[in-house]
C-alpha positions as CSV (number, residue, x, y, z in Angstrom):
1,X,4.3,-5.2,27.4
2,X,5.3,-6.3,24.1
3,X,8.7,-6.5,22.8
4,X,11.3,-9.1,21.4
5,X,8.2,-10.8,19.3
6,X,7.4,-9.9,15.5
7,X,3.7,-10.3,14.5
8,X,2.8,-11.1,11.4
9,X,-0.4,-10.4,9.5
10,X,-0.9,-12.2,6.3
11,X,-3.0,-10.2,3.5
12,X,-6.2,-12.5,3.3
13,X,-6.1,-15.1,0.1
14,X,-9.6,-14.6,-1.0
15,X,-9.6,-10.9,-0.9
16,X,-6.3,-10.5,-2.7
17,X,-7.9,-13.4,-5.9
18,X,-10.3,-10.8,-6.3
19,X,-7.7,-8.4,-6.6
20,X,-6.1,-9.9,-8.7
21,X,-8.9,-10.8,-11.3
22,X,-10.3,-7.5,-10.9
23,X,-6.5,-5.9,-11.7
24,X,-6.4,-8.5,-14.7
25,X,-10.0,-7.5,-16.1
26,X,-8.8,-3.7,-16.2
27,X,-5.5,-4.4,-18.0
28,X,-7.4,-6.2,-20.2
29,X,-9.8,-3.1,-21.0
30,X,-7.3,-0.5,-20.7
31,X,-5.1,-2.7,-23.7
32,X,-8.3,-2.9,-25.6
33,X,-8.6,0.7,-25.8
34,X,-5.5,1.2,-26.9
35,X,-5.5,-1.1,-29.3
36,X,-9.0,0.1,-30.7
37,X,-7.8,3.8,-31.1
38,X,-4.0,3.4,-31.8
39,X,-4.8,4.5,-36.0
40,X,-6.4,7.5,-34.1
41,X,-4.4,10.8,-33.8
42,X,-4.8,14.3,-32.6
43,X,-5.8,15.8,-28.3
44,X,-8.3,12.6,-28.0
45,X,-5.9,9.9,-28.8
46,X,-3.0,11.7,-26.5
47,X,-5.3,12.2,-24.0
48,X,-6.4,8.5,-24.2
49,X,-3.1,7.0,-24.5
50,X,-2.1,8.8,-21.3
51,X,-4.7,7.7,-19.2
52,X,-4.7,4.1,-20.8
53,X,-0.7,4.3,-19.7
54,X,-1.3,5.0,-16.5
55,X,-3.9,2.3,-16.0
56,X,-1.5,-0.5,-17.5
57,X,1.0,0.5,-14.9
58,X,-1.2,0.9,-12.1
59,X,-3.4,-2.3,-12.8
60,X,-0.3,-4.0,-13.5
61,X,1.6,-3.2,-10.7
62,X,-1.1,-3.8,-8.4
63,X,-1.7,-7.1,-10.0
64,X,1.8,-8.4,-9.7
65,X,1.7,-7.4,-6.3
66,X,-1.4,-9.7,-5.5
67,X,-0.4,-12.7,-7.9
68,X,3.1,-12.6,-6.0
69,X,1.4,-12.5,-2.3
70,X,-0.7,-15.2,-3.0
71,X,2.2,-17.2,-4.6
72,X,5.0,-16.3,-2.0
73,X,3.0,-15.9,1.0
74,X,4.7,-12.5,1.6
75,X,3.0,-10.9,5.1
76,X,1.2,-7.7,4.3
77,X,2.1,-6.3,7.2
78,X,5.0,-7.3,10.1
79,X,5.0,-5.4,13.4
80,X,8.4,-5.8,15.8
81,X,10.3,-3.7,18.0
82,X,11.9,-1.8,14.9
83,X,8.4,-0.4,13.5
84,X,6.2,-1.2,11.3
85,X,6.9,-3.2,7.8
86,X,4.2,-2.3,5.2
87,X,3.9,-4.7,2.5
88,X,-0.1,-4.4,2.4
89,X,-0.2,-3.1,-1.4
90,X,2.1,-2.4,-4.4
91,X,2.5,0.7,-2.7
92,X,3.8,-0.5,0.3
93,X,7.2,1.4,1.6
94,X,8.5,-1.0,3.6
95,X,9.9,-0.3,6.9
96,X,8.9,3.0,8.8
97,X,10.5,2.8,12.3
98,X,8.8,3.7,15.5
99,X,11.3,6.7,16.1
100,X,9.9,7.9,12.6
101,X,6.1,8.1,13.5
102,X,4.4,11.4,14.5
103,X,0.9,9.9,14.5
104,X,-1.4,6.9,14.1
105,X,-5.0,6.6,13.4
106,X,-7.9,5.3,11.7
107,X,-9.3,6.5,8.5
108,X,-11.3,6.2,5.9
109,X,-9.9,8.0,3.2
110,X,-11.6,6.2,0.4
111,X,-15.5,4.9,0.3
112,X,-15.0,1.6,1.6
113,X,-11.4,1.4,2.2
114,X,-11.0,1.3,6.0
115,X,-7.3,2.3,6.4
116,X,-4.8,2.4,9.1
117,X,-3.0,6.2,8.7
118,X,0.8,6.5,9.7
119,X,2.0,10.2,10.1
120,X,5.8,9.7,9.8
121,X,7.9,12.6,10.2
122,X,9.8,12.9,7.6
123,X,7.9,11.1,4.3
124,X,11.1,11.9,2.4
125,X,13.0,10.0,4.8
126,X,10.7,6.7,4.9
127,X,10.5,6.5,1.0
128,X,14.8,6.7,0.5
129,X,14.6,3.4,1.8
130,X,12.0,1.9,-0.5
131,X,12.6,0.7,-4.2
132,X,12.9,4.2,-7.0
133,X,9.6,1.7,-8.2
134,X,7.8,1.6,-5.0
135,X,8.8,5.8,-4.8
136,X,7.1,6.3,-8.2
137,X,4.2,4.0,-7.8
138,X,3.6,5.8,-4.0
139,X,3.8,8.8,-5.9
140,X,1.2,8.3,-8.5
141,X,-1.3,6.8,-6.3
142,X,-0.9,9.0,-3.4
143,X,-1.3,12.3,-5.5
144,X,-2.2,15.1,-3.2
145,X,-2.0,13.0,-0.1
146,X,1.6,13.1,0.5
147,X,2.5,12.7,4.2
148,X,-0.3,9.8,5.3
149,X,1.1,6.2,4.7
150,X,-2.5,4.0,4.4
151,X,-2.0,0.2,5.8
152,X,-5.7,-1.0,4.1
153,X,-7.5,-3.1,6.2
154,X,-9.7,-4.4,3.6
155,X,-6.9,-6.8,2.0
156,X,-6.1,-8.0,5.5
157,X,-6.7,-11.4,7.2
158,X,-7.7,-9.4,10.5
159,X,-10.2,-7.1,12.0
160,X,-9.2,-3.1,12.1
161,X,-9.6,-3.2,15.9
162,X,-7.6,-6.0,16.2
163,X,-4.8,-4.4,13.3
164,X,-5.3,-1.2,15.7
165,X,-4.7,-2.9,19.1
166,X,-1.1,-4.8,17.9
167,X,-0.2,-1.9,16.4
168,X,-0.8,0.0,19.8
169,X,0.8,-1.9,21.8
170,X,4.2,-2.0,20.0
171,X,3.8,2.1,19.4
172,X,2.9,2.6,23.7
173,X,6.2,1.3,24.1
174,X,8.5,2.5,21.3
175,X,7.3,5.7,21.9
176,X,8.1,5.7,25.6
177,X,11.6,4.3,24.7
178,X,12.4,7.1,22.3
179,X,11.0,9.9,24.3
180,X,13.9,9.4,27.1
């Protein structure tokens, strides 16, 4: 039984570098086409300008997020008797407690983006506590997918199974604590 310990999964350094160049790259182009078709006017240029927005915010965002976990050491992700802290992305929400969780399960909701799905049950209720930034940012990336939070594995400095198994062990026991 696990309880009274917190465990602490670190995002892995090599994997969040290539993040981060690959987030810098993409600012990089989506400036550049702004910058080549700012004289421009009319459907194309709004259309472009829109798109080019939402890149810069999303590269940029993700990109401060991975500069500032390799430079702070933040843990991705921190497991204790409370629930589960999600700090894995820039679109982490932070805390969702055990008492909060309908499900848990792997997925693979992306091509090569093994993920750890959280079912809370209120997703409302999860996001008040997280930062009107975080909200937005969930909001945008998430689209359709409303009510799955996604821990990715991929950034992480463990296995899935292994991610899976701690995980596990703390939700066994929450969830026979909360169902008295």
């Amino acid at each position: 039984m696990v309880t009274g310990e917190e465990i602490i999964i670190h995002a892995s350094k090599w994997k969040m570098t290539a993040i981060a160049v690959v987030c810098f790259f993409s600012l990089a182009i989506f400036i550049f086409v702004l910058e080549i078709y700012r004289e421009e006017s009319g459907i194309i240029f709004v259309e472009l300008l829109f798109v080019s927005s939402l890149g810069i915010l999303l590269s940029g965002s993700i990109f401060l997020h991975a500069v500032r976990t390799l430079v702070k050491a933040e843990p991705a992700v921190i497991i204790n008797d409370e629930g589960i802290y999600d700090n894995a992305t820039a679109f982490g929400v932070g805390m969702i407690k055990w008492e909060e969780i309908k499900e848990i399960y792997p997925c693979n909701p992306w091509l090569f983006h093994r993920c750890v799905c959280i079912v809370p049950q209120d997703i409302g209720l999860v996001l008040s506590r997280a930062s009107l930034a975080k909200r937005i940012l969930f909001k945008i990336h998430m689209g359709f997918i409303r009510d799955v939070i996604f821990i990715r594995q991929n950034i992480l400095a463990v296995s899935m199974e292994e991610l899976l198994l701690q995980i596990g062990e703390y939700f066994e026991v929450n969830l026979r604590k909360f169902a008295r």
